[in-house]
C-alpha positions in Angstrom: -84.2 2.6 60.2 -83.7 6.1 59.1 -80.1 7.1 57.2 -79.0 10.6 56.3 -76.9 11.3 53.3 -75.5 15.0 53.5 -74.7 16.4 50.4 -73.1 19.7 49.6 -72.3 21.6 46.0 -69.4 19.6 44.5 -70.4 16.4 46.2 -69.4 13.0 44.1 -72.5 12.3 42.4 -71.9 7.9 42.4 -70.9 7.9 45.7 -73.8 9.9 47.2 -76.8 8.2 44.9 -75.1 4.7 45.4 -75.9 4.9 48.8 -79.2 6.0 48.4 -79.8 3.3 45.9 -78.7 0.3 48.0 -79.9 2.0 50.9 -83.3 2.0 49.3 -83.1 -1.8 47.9 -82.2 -3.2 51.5 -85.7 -1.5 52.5 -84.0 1.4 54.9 -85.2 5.1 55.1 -82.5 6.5 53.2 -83.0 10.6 52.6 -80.6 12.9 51.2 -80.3 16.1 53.2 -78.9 19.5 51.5 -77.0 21.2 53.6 -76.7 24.4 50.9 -79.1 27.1 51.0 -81.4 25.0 48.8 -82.7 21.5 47.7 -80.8 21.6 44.6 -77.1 20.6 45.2 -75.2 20.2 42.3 -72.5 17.7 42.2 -68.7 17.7 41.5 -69.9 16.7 38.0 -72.4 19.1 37.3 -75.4 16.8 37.9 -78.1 18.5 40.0 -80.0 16.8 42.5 -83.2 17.5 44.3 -82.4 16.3 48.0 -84.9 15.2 50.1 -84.8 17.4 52.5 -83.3 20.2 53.8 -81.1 20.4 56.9 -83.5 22.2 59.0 -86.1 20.0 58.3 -83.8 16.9 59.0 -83.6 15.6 62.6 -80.8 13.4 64.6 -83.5 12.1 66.6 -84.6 8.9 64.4 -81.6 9.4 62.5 -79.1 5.5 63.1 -76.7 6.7 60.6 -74.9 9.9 58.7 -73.5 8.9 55.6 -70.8 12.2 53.9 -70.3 11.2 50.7 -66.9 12.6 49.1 -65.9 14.5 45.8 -64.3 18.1 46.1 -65.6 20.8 47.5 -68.5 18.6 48.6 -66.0 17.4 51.4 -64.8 20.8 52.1 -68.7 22.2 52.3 -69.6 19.7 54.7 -66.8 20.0 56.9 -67.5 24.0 57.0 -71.4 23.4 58.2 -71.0 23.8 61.8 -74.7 22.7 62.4 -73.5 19.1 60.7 -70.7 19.3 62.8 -72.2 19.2 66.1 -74.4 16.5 65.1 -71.2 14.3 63.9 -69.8 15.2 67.1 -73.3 13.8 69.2 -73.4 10.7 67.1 -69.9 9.8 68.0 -70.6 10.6 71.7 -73.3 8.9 71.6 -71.9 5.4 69.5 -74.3 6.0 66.2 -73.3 5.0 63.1 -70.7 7.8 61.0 -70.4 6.7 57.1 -68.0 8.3 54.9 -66.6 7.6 51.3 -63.5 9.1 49.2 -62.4 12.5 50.5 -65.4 12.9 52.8 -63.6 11.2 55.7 -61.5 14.2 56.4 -64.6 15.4 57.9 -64.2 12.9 60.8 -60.3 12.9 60.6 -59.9 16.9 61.2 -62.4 16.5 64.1 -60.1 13.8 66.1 -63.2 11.2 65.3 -60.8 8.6 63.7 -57.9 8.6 66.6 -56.8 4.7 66.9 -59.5 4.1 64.4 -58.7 2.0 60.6 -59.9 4.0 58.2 -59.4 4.9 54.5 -60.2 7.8 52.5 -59.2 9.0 48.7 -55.6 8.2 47.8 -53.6 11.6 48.8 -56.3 12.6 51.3 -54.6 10.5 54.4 -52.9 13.1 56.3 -56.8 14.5 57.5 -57.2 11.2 59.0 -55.7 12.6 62.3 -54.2 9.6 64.2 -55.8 6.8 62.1 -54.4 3.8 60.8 -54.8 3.8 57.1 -56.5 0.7 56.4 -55.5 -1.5 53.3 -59.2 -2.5 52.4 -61.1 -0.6 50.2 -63.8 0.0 52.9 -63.0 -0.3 56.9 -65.4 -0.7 59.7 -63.7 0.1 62.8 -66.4 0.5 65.9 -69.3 2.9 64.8 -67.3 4.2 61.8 -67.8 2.8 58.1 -65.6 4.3 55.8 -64.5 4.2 51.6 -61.9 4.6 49.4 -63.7 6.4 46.7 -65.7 6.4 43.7 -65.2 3.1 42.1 -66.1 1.8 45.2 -69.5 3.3 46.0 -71.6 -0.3 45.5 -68.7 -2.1 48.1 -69.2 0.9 50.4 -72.7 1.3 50.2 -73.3 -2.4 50.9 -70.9 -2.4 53.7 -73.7 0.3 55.2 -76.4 -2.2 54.4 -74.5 -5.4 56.1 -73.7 -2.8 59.2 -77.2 -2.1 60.0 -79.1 -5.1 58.7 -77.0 -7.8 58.4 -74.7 -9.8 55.9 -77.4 -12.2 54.9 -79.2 -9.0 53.7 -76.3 -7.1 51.8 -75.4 -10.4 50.6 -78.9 -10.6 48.9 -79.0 -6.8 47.9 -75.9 -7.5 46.2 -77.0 -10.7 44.4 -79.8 -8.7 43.2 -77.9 -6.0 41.7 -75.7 -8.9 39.9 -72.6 -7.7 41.7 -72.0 -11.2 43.5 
């Protein structure tokens, strides 16, 4: 199973890699996909990272999953690529998986994604959920949408992604493995 993590200049560097990570350790195609005008993308915290690919060369088509990591302006930077846009928007349409973490689900609020839907998002971000019901859990699933409060949560969230497309037996064990249960 193939998973896309978007990242943009001023994304948040533990919430974006922690996905990867666990990603990776549950045995899933996890690639990071730049969405700047190069592979490097530097991250709210000034570490650059080489992504994997860049968003030309990334493709919905295998694609189960788009995971927006948070941090600001990553957020803002995403939300502003119109290309990601319209594949957020054929993903919901079409059911697929949408993943986001901290202030990153503003991307999916502003767009009407999370009408009716729980979500959560950074503390203070809540009014770009448009019409969602702020969940009280660090990380809500609510139909084909995963998302996290924020950075101290990156492992919880990233997990979440792992029991959402392989199963809790597997993020259990993932977990186990990284001594977190």
């Amino acid at each position: 199973m193939s998973v896309h993590i978007y990242l943009a200049d001023g994304f948040e560097e533990i919430e974006a890699l922690t996905a990867v990570d666990v990603l990776r350790r549950a045995g899933l195609d996890a690639k990071t996909v730049s969405v700047m005008d190069e592979k490097i993308v530097e991250g709210a915290h000034g570490v650059r990272v080489e992504a994997d690919l860049m968003f030309s060369e990334s493709s919905a088509a295998g694609c189960q999953m788009i995971v927006l990591p948070g941090g600001m302006p990553g957020a803002a930077n995403l939300q502003n690529h119109k290309e990601l846009e319209r594949r957020i928007l054929s993903f919901a349409e079409k059911g697929k998986w949408l993943a986001a973490i901290c202030a990153a689900p503003m991307v999916y609020g502003e767009l009407g994604l999370l009408k009716n839907r729980e979500a959560i998002c950074y503390p203070g971000m809540e009014t770009h959920l448009k019409g969602a019901k702020i969940s009280a859990e660090n990380v809500a699933k609510d139909g084909n949408f995963v998302t996290g409060k924020g950075p101290g949560l990156a492992a919880e969230f990233a997990l979440k992604l792992v029991e959402v497309l392989c199963g809790k037996e597997k993020a259990d064990a993932v977990a186990a493995d990284m001594l977190l249960k």
